[in-house]
N, C-alpha and C positions, 0 to 999 in steps of 0.2 A: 600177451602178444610179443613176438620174441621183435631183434632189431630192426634182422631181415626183412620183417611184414610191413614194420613199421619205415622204415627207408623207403621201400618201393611205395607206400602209398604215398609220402613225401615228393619222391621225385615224379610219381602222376601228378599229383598235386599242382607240382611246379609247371611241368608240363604243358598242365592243362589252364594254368595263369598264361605261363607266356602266349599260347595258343591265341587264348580267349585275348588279351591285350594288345595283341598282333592283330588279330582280326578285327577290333575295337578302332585302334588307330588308323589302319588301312580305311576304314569304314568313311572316318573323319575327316582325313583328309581328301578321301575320295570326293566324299559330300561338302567341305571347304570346296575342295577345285569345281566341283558342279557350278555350286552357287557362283563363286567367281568367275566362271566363263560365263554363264547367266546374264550375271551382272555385267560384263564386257561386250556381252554380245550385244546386250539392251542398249546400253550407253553407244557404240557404233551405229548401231541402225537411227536412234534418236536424232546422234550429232550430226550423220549423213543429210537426213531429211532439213535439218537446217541449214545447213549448208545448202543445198538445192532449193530454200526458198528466197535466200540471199542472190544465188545464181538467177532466178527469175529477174530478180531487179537490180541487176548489177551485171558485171564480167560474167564469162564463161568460166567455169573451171576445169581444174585439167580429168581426163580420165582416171589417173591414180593418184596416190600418194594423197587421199584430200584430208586423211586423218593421220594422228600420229600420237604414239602413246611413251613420252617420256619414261614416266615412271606408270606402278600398279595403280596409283589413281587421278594421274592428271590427263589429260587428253590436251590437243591442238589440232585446229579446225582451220584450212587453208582457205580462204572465200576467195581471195583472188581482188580484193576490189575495197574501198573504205566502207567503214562496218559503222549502222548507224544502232547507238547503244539502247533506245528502246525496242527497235526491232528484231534484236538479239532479246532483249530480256523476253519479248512477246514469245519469240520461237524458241525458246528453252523451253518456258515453262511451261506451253503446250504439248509440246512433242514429248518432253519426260513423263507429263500426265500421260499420255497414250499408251505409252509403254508401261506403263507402271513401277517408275523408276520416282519414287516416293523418300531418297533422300535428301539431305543439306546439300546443297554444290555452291562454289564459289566460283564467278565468271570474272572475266578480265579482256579487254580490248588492246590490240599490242599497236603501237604510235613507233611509228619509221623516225619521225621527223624528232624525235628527244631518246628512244630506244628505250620504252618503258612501258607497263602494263598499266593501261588506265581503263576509269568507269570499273573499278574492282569495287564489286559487291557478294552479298551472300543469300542466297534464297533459301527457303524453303517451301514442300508443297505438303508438309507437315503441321497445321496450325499449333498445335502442341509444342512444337522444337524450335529452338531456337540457340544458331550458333554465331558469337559473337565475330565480328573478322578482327582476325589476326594479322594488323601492320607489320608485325615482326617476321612474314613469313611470306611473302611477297608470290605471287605466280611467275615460275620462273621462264625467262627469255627462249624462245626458240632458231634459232640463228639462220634457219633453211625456208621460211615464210616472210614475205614482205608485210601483207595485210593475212591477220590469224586472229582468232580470237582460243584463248584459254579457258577450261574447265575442270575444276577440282574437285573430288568428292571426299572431305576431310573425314568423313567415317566410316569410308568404307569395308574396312577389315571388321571395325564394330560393327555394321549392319550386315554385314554376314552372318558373325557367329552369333549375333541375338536370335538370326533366321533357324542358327541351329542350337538353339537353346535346349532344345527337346532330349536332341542327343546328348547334347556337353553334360544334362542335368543326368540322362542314364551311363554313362561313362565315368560322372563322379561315383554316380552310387554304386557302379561295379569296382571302383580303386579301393570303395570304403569297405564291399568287401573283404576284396583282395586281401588287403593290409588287417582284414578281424582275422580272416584265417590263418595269416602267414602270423600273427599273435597269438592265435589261439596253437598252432603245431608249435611255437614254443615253448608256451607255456606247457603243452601236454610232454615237451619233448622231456622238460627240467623236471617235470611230476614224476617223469618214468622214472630219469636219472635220481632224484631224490629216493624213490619207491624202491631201488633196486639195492643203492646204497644202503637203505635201513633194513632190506631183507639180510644184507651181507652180513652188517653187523648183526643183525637177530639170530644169526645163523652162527656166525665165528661166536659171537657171547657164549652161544649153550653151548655148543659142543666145544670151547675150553671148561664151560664150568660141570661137562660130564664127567671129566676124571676125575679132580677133587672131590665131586658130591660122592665119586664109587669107593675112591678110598675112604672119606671121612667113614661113610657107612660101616665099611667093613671093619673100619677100626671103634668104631660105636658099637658094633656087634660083637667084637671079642670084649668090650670093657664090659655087656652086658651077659656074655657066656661065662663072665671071671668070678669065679669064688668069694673072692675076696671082694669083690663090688657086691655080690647079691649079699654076701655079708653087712656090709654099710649100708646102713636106711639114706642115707643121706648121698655118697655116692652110689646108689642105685638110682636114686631121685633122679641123680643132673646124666645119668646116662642113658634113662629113660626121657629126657627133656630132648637128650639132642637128638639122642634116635630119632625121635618125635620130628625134629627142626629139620634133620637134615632130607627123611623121607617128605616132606611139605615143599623144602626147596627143589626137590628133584623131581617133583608134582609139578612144580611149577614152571621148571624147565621144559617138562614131557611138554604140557600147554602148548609155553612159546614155541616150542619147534613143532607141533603138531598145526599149530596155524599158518606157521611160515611154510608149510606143506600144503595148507587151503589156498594159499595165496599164489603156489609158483606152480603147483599141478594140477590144482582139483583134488577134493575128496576122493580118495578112492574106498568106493561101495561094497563090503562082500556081504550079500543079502542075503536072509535064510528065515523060515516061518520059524517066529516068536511066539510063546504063551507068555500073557501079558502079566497073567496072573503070579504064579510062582518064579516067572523073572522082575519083577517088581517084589513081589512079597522077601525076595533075597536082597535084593540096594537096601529095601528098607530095614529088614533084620541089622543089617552091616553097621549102619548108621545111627540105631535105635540108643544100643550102649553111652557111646558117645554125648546124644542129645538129653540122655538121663542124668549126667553128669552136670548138667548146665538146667536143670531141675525143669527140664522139657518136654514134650510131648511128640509124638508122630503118628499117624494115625493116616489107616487105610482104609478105605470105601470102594467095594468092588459089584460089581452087576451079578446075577447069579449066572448069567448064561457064557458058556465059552469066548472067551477075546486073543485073537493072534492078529500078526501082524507081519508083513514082510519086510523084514531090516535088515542094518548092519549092528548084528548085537553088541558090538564095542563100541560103537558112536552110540546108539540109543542108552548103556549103561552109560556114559560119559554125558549124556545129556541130562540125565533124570539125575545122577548124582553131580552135576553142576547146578543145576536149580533147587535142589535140597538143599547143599552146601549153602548155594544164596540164602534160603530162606532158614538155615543153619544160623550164620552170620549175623544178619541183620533181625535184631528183634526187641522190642521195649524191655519189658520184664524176663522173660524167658521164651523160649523158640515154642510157639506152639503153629503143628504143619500138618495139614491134612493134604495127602495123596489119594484123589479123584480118577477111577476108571471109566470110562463112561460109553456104551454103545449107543451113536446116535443115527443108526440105519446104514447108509454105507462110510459111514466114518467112525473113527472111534476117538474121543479127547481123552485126553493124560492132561491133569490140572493139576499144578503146585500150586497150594494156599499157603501163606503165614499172616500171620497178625502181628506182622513188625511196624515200622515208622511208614514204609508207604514210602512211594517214587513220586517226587514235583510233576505237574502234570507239564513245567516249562521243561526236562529231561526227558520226559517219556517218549520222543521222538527218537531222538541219539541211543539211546540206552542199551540198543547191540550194536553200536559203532565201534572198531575196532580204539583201542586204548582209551575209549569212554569212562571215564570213573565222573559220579555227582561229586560237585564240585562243593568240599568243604573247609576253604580253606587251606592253609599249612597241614591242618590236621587229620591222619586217615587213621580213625578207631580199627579200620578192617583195612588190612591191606591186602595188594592184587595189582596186577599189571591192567586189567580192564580188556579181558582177554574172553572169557568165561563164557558171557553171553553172546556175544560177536561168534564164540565156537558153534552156542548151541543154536544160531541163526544158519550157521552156515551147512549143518547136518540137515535141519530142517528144509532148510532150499534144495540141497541135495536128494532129500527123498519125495521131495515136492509136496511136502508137506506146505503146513500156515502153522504160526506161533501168534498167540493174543495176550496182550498186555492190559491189564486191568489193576489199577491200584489207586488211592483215597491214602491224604498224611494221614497217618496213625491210625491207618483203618488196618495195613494191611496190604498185600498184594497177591494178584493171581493171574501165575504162568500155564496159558493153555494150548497143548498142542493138538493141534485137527490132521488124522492121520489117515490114510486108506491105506 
């Protein structure tokens, strides 16, 4: 996924947070303001009606102005006339039951004759609640009412949003969201940058260490065209050694850069019908030499009836002789390898056996992860970039193929591929 892709999904991404957070808040405060005028509206109609049963037994009062809202939760109630303080308590606390106006409030009687809130108490129609009064916080004086009585509602902002708990509780869990994804497009973002980073360098390493490995060759191939070396037992030895060394490094080169081409384009496929037979019967010839020298064995078992197959004959050589090589490498006493052809109706398996040490069955999960090696310490008897099998995972997904992994310590392991 190039940057471009990756940006724009970003900035939807973001887009679609702000959106979504905009509409979230709008939502909230919409539903705050509901409640609050709710709650305003209830408290006006409440404190009206008491005041009109004061008006019964007492003064008239005026047309307007009989209520009056200092601040967001105190109220003041004009009677017009002296306020007797159980008769207020009685009409509070009925009229708020009616309404269903079910918090704390704190009432207060305002005195002409010393200019002070008295009979300051605190109710509740909550048996459960209870709010202590607060001396220090006094209900404060109204200067445009002779005879008024005061009413407070010390939790009113808290009884709102407890009303909207529902919401406040799906608006946390949409930030916690928010905030996994805007963590998570980080961390994916620094994976990239990491990922492309280590392409660059796998990329610059091989191809500086293609010229040296083409020269060294060339000049390992004139020491071993030289007269005078096939003359020498001994300098024929080390120039057959490094011939040897230098063609393994350049193997190993081909590797790296042929993955770091699985990694940034995709395999590219050129498929053509395969005989399984005499293209197999040749890898193994190639290899036979080699594994007699390590006092070895290799050994083929084929079905009598025709087996083809639609491939890409360089990836499929490159697969079959990477899992030899494996089963090359790794072996107790001496490499013994049987290659399995097998027709099993519309599929056909290709199995690498050896009788070497066997894969942990705690590694047999990783073990085509790319730069995977079992992990043995400081010490690598067989060295390798951890490259190999990651390759011969990633032909297999390519031709949509299955590869099965089957191995027991020092039983042995067997690489099988299921192909159509």
């Amino acid at each position: 996924m190039n940057n471009k892709v990756i940006f724009r999904i970003i900035g939807f991404g973001v887009l679609t947070i702000m959106t979504i957070m905009g509409l979230q808040a709008f939502w909230l405060i919409k539903s705050y303001n509901t409640n609050y005028q709710e709650f305003t509206e209830k408290s006006y109609y409440a404190l009206n009606k008491v005041a009109r049963e004061f008006e019964k037994i007492g003064s008239p009062l005026p047309d307007y102005d009989i209520i009056k809202q200092p601040s967001s939760n105190y109220f003041v109630v004009n009677v017009n006339d002296v306020i007797n303080a159980n008769n207020l308590k009685h009409f509070l606390l009925r009229e708020f039951t009616e309404v269903g106006l079910n918090e704390e409030f704190e009432y207060g009687i305002y005195d002409c004759a010393t200019n002070q809130m008295i009979y300051h108490d605190i109710l509740t129609l909550n048996p459960n609640s209870e709010l202590p009064i607060r001396e220090d916080d006094p209900l404060l004086i109204y200067d445009e009412y002779t005879y008024y009585f005061g009413v407070r509602f010390p939790n009113r902002s808290f009884e709102i949003l407890t009303s909207m708990s529902a919401s406040i509780i799906l608006s946390g869990i949409l930030l916690v969201t928010i905030f996994f994804f805007l963590f998570s497009m980080r961390v994916i973002l620094k994976q990239k940058k990491l990922s492309e980073l280590q392409k660059d360098f796998i990329n610059n390493m091989t191809h500086e260490f293609k010229t040296p490995i083409s020269t060294s060759g060339i000049a390992a191939q004139v020491f071993l065209d030289s007269t005078i070396v096939r003359g020498d037992t001994r300098l024929n030895q080390y120039a057959h050694i490094l011939k040897s060394q230098i063609n393994r490094l350049n193997d190993q080169v081909e590797r790296v850069l042929e993955i770091a081409k699985v990694g940034q384009k995709g395999m590219q496929l050129n498929k053509e019908n395969v005989d399984l037979k005499p293209f197999l019967t040749e890898i193994v010839n190639n290899v036979k030499e080699e594994i007699n020298t390590l006092n070895g064995s290799i050994d083929i078992e084929f079905p009598e009836e025709y087996l083809s197959i639609n491939a890409d004959p360089v990836h499929l050589k490159n697969t079959i002789n990477g899992l030899i090589d494996n089963a090359k490498k790794y072996y107790l006493n001496q490499p013994e390898i049987t290659v399995k052809l097998k027709n099993e109706g519309q599929f056909t398996t290709l199995s690498v056996i050896d009788k070497g040490p066997g894969i942990p069955k705690e590694h047999q999960a990783n073990i085509f992860d790319k730069f995977f090696r079992i992990p043995t310490g400081n010490v690598h008897d067989v060295k390798g970039f951890g490259l190999g099998l990651f390759y011969i995972k990633s032909v297999c997904k390519q031709h949509n193929w299955t590869i099965r992994l089957k191995s027991e310590l020092n039983q042995g392991t067997d690489f099988t591929i299921k192909m159509k």
